[in-house]
Every structure is written in C-alpha cells, then in structure tokens.
C-alpha atoms as a printed R data frame, in Angstrom:
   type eleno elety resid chain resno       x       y       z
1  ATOM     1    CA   UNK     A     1  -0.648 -17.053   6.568
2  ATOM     2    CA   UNK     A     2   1.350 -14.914   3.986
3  ATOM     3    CA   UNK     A     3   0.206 -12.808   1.184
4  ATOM     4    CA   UNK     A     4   2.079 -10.968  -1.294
5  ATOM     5    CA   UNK     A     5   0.741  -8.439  -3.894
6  ATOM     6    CA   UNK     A     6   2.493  -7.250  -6.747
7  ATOM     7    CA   UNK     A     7   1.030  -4.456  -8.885
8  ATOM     8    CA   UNK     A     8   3.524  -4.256 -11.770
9  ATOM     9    CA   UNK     A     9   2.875  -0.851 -13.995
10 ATOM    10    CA   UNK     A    10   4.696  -2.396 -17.064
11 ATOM    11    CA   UNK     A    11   2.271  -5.161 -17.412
12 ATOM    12    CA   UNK     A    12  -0.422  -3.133 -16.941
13 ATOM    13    CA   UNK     A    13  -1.507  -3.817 -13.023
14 ATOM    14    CA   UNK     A    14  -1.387  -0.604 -11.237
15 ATOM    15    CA   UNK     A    15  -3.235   1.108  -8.259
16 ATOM    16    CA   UNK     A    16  -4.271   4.351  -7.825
17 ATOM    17    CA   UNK     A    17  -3.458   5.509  -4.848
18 ATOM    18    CA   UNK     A    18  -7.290   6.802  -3.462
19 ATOM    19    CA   UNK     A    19  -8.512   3.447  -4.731
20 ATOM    20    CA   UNK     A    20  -5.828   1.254  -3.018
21 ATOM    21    CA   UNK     A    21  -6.564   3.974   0.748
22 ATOM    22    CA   UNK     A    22  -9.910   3.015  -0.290
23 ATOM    23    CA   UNK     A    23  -9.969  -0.341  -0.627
24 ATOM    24    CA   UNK     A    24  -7.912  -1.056   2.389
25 ATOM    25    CA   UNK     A    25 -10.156   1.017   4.427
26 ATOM    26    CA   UNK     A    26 -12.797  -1.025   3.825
27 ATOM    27    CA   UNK     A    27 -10.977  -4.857   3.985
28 ATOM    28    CA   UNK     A    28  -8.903  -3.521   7.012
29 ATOM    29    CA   UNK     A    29 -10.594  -0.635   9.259
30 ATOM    30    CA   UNK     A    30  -8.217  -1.005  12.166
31 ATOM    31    CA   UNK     A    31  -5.030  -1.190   9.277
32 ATOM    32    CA   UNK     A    32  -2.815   2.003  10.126
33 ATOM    33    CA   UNK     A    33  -2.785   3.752   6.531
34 ATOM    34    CA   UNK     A    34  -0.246   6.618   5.745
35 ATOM    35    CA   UNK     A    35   0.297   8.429   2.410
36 ATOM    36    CA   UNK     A    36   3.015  10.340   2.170
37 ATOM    37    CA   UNK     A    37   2.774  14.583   1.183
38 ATOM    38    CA   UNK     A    38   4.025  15.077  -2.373
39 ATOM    39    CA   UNK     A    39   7.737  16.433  -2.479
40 ATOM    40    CA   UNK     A    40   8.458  13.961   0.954
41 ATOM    41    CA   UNK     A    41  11.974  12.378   0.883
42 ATOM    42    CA   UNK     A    42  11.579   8.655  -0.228
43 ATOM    43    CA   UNK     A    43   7.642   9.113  -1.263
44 ATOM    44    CA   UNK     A    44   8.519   7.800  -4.952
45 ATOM    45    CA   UNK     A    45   8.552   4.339  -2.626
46 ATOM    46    CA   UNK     A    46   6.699   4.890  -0.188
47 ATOM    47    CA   UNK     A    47   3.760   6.572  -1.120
48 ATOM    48    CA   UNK     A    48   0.936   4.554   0.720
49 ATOM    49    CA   UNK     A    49   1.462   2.336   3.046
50 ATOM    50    CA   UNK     A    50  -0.287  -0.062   5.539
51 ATOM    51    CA   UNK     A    51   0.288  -1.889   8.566
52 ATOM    52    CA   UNK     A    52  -2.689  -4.374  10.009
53 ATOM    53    CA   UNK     A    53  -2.154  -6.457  12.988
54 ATOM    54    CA   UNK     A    54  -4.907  -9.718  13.925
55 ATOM    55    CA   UNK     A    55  -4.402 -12.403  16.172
56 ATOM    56    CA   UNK     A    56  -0.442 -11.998  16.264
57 ATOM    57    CA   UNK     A    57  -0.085 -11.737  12.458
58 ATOM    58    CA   UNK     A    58   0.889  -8.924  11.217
59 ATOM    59    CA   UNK     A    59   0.513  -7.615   7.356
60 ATOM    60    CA   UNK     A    60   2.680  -4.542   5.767
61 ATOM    61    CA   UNK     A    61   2.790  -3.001   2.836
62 ATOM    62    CA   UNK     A    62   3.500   0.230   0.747
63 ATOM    63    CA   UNK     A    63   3.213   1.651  -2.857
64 ATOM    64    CA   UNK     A    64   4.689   3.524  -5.216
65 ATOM    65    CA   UNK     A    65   3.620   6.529  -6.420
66 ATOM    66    CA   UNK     A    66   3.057   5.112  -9.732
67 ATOM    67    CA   UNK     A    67   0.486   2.616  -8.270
68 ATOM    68    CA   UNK     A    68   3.144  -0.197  -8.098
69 ATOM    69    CA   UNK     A    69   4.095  -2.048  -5.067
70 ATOM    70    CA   UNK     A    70   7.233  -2.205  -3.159
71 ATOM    71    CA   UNK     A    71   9.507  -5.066  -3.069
C-alpha cells in the first residue's frame, strides 16, 4: 500500500509542526518522530520527520518548516 501527502503552503494546506508530532503520535505510536533544533543544517527540509514500520511496509516522511511536505 502507498500513500503520499502533500501539504502545499501556496494553496493554502499547511501543517503546523506540534499538530502534525501530534497527530502522528496518535495514528502511529511506535512511528520514530524527530524534529529538528532550530538553526540545524538542512532543518528548512527536514523539520519533522517520521519513519513507521508494520508488517514489512514501511512509511517515511518529513516536513518543512513552513508546514509543507517534502518531495
């Protein structure tokens, strides 16, 4: 099974970043959730992101730090 998010800020569909930790929390427990310290090389990327693992399948993500996802 695949899934892909987008959260594009220009047309309107962001995430804040507590509410996305949040959110995943609760969906995922076991997901491995990092956010990245402000001023961190690369955090404008990567400034949450997940990994959850089930039955072999495996899901990733991450975030901007404007509540977009990466690509």
């Amino acid at each position: 099974m695949t899934y892909l998010a987008v959260f594009e800020k220009k047309a309107g569909q962001a995430v804040d970043r507590d509410d996305l930790t949040r959110a995943l929390r609760m969906h995922w427990p076991d997901a491995r959730i990092s956010m990245t310290s402000p001023g961190a090389p690369g955090r404008e990327v990567r400034d949450v992101t997940w990994q959850y693992e089930e039955a072999g399948d495996r899901l990733e993500g991450r975030s901007h730090t404007d509540g977009t996802s990466g690509r």
